[in-house]
C-alpha positions in Angstrom: 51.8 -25.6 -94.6 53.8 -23.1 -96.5 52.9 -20.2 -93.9 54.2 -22.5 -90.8 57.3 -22.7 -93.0 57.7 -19.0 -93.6 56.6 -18.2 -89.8 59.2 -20.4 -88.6 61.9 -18.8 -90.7 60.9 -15.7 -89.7 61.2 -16.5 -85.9 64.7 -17.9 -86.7 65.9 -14.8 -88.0 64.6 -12.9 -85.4 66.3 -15.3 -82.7 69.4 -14.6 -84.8 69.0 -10.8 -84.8 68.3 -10.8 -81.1 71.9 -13.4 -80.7 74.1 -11.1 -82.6 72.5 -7.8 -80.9 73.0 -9.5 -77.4 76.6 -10.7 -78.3 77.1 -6.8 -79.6 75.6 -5.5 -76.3 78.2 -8.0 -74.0 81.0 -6.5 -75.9 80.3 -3.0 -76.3 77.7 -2.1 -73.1 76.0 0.9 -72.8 75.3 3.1 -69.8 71.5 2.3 -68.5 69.7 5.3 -67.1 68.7 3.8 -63.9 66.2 6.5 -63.1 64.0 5.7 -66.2 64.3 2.1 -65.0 63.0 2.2 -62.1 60.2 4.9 -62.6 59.0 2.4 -65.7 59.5 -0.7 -62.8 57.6 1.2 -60.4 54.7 2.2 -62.7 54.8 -1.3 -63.6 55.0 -2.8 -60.8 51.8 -0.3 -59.5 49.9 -1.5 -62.1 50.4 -5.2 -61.5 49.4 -4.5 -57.6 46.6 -2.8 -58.7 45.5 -5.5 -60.5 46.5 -8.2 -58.4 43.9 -6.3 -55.5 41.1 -6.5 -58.1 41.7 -10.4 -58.9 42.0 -11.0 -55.1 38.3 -9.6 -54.2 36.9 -12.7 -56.6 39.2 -15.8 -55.4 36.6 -18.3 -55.5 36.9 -19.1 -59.2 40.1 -20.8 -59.9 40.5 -19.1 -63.5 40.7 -16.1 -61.4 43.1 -17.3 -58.6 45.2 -18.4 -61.3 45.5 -15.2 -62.5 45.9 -13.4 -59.3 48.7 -16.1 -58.8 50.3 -15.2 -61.9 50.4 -11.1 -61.7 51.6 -11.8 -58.3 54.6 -13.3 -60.2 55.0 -11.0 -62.4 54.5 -8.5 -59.6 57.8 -10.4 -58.0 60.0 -10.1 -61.3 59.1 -5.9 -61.7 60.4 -5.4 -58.4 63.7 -6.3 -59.1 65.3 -3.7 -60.0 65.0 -2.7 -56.8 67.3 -5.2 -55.7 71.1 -4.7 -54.9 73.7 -6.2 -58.0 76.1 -8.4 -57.0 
């Protein structure tokens, strides 16, 4: 009971951390390298496809499709920084 109570305070102050930080960030940005972002995306993204071949050659099992579904998500979110701002 005690260690729910101390996990939870601990995941409050992180949250708090990571809500100052942020607010910090909006105020004061910083230049991104884009190159680094989108070599680590790509290698990302690489991986995921990889991946996503291997779970598609075993589809019959639905734990597996499930999966396959899933990378293909996350497959969907590391390709965008490819996309244009707005």
């Amino acid at each position: 009971m005690i260690a729910a109570f101390v996990n939870s305070l601990a995941l409050l102050a992180v949250v708090a951390w990571l809500v100052v930080e942020g607010i910090d960030r909006i105020r004061h940005p910083i230049r991104v390298n884009g190159a680094a972002v989108l070599l680590i995306a790509g290698v990302g993204l690489a991986v995921n496809l990889s991946i996503a071949w291997a779970l598609a050659q075993h589809r019959e099992n639905l734990n597996i499709r499930a999966a396959l579904l899933h990378v293909l998500v996350i497959c969907s979110a590391r390709s965008q920084p490819w996309w244009p701002a707005r």
